[in-house]
N, C-alpha and C positions, 0 to 999 in steps of 0.2 A: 621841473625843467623850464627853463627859459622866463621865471616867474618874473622881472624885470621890464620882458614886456609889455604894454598896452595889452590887455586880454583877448582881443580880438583878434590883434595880427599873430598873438600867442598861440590861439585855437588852429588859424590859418595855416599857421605853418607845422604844430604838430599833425595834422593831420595828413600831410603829404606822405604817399604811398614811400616808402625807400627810410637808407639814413642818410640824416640830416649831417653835414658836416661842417658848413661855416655859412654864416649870415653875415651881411657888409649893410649897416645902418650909417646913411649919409645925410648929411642937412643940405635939404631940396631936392630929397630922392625917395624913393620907395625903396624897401628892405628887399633885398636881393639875394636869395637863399641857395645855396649850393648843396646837390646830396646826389648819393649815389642809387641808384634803380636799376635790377636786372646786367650790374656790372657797366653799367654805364654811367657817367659823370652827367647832370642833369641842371638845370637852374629854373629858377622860378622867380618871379617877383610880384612882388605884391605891389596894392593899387592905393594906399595911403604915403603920403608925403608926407616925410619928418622936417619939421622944425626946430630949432635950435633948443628953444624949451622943452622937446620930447627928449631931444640927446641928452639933456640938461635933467631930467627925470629920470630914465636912465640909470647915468651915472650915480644919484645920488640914492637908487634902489639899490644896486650892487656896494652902495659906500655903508649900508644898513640906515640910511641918513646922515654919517655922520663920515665928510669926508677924510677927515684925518685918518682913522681908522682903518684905510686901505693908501696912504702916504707913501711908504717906502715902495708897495710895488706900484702906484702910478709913476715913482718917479726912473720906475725899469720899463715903461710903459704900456703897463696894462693893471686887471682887477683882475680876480678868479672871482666868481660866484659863490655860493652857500653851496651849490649843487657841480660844480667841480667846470662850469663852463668858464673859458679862460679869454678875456675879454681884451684886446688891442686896442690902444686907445690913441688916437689921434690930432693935435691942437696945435698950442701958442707954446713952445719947449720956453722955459724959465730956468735961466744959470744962476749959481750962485756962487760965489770963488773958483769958477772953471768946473761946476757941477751942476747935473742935474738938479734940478730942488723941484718941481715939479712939474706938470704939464695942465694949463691954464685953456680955457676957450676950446673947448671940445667940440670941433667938427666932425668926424667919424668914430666907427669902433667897426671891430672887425671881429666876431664871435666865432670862437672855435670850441663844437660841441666834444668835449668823448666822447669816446666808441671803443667799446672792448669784444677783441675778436680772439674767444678760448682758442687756442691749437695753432694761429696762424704762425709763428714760431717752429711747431712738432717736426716737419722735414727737414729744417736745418739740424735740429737737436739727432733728429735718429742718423741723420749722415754724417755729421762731425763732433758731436759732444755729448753721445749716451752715453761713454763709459767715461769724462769727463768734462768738469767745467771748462770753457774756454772763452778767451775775449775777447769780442769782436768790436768792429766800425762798422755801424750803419748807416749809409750812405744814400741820398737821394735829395732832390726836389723838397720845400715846401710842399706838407700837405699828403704825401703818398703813406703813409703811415708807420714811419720811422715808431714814433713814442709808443704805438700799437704793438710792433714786432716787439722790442726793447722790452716792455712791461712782460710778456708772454713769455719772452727766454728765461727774464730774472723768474717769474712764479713757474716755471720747469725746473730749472737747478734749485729752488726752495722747494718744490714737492719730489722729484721726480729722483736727483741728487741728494738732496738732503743739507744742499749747502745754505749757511748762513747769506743771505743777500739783504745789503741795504742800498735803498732809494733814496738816492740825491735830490727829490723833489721840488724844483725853484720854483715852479709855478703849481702845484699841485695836478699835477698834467694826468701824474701816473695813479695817483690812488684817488682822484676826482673825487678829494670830500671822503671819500672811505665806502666809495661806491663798488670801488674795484675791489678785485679781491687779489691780492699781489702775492698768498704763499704763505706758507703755515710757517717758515723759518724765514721772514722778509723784515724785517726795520724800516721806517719811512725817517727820515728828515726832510721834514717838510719847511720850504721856505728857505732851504740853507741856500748859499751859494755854495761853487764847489770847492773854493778854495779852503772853506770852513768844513762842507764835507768830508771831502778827503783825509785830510787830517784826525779833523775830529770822529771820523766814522773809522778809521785804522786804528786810531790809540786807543778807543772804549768801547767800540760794537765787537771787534773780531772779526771781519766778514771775510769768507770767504770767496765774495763780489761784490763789487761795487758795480749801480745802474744810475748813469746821468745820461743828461739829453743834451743835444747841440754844442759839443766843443767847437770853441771861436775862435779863439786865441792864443798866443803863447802860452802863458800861465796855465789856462786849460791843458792843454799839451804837456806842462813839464811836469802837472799835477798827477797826469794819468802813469808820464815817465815813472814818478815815484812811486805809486800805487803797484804800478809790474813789478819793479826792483822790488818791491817788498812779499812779494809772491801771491798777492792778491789779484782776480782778473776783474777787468773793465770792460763793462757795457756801455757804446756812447756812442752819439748820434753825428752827422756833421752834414751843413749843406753843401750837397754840388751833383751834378747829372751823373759823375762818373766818377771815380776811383781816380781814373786818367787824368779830369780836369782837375780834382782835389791837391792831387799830388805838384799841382804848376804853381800852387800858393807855396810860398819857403818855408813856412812854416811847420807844414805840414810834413816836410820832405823826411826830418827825424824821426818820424813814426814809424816809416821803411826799415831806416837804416836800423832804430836801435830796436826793434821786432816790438812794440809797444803791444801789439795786438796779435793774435792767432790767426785772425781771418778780418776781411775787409766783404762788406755784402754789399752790394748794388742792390738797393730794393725799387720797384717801379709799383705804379696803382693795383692795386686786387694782390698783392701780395709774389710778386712775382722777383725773384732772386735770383743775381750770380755772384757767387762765391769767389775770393780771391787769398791763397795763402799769406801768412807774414813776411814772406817776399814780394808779395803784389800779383805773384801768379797767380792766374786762372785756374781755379781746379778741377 
């Protein structure tokens, strides 16, 4: 874990009592570590300043040395690790015909460790989907642990159900390297986007679930559309505080109308939930 670091501020920071949840490495800053303790949100920062040649070091440790070889997701902006930590990356954005091509002069990263919490899902499941699968929006914040609950429901319906589930994995969020354990009847696609999952995870897996993270977009949106119509359910993340603000984007408004989902979840930090039916009610 964290091999990427200088070894010392490596030691430093594993050793801090709590979990570790995100580290923010700045050029002209010291590493600034965020983790949880006794239920409470904590920081720490250490007493070494990075220079642009550490960020520069860095990166070219998570690249194995060889920058091409982590290319396509710089150019989504970020690196995953060997060890499943998913790394933000920050710089000089480089277009090329009205595209990304990639991101140059690396001044921060933003490290977001995994953390796998067995059962934090099991209340939802025994109140509304022991006797079956159902598909829900999980809803919140940056950071409160949406991809957490999400990985926990899908490895429920694959043990608990017995239903086929496959992981739409774009950043390796959910099986961290193959750290996690996602479920004796789970499929990973790792790296897919979802436009390729969807599809390609309906025509040749069979799943009886599909689990992605952070729908953005339209496209996202009309992908999950198609996934329901096909009698498959959908696991999937999105940001915003509320159900309430989610629904002010237009986008989003058809997920209501055409019942896309079973249940909409408010999650907040430590795992804390309220439910809302495929009409938006409160249950």
């Amino acid at each position: 874990m964290l091999n990427f670091l200088p070894e010392s501020d490596r030691r430093e920071i594993l050793a801090i009592r709590g979990a570790i949840e995100e580290l923010r490495v700045r050029i002209g800053q010291p590493i600034s570590v965020l983790y949880s303790f006794d239920g409470e949100r904590k920081r720490k920062v250490l007493s070494r300043v990075y220079a642009d040649e550490d960020i520069e070091n860095i990166v070219m440790k998570l690249c194995d040395y060889t920058f091409y070889s982590k290319e396509e997701s710089i150019k989504q902006g970020f690196i995953t690790s060997s060890e499943g930590e998913r790394v933000g990356i920050c710089g000089n954005v480089v277009k090329k015909n009205g595209e990304v091509s990639t991101i140059k002069q690396i001044t921060s990263l933003c490290v977001r460790l995994p953390n796998d919490v067995d059962g934090i899902a099991r209340p939802f499941f025994r109140e509304y989907a022991q006797s079956r699968a159902v598909g829900c929006l999980v809803i919140s914040p940056p950071a409160q642990g949406k991809t957490t609950f999400l990985r926990d429901l899908g490895r429920i319906y694959s043990d608990k159900l017995n239903k086929n589930v496959v992981f739409i994995d774009e950043r390796d969020e959910f099986s961290a390297s193959g750290r996690f354990y996602l479920g004796k009847n789970s499929d990973v696609l790792k790296y897919a986007d979802k436009e390729y999952g969807f599809s390609s995870g309906v025509r040749t897996l069979a799943p009886n679930v599909i689990v992605c993270d952070e729908i953005m977009n339209e496209s996202d949106i009309h992908a999950c559309e198609k996934v329901a119509a096909s009698g498959v359910k959908t696991l999937a993340s999105a940001h915003s505080d509320s159900l309430k603000n989610l629904l002010k984007k237009p986008i989003f408004t058809e997920i209501i109308k055409d019942r896309v989902f079973d249940f909409y979840i408010e999650l907040s930090y430590g795992g804390k939930i309220t439910v809302y039916n495929e009409a938006g009610e409160k249950c």
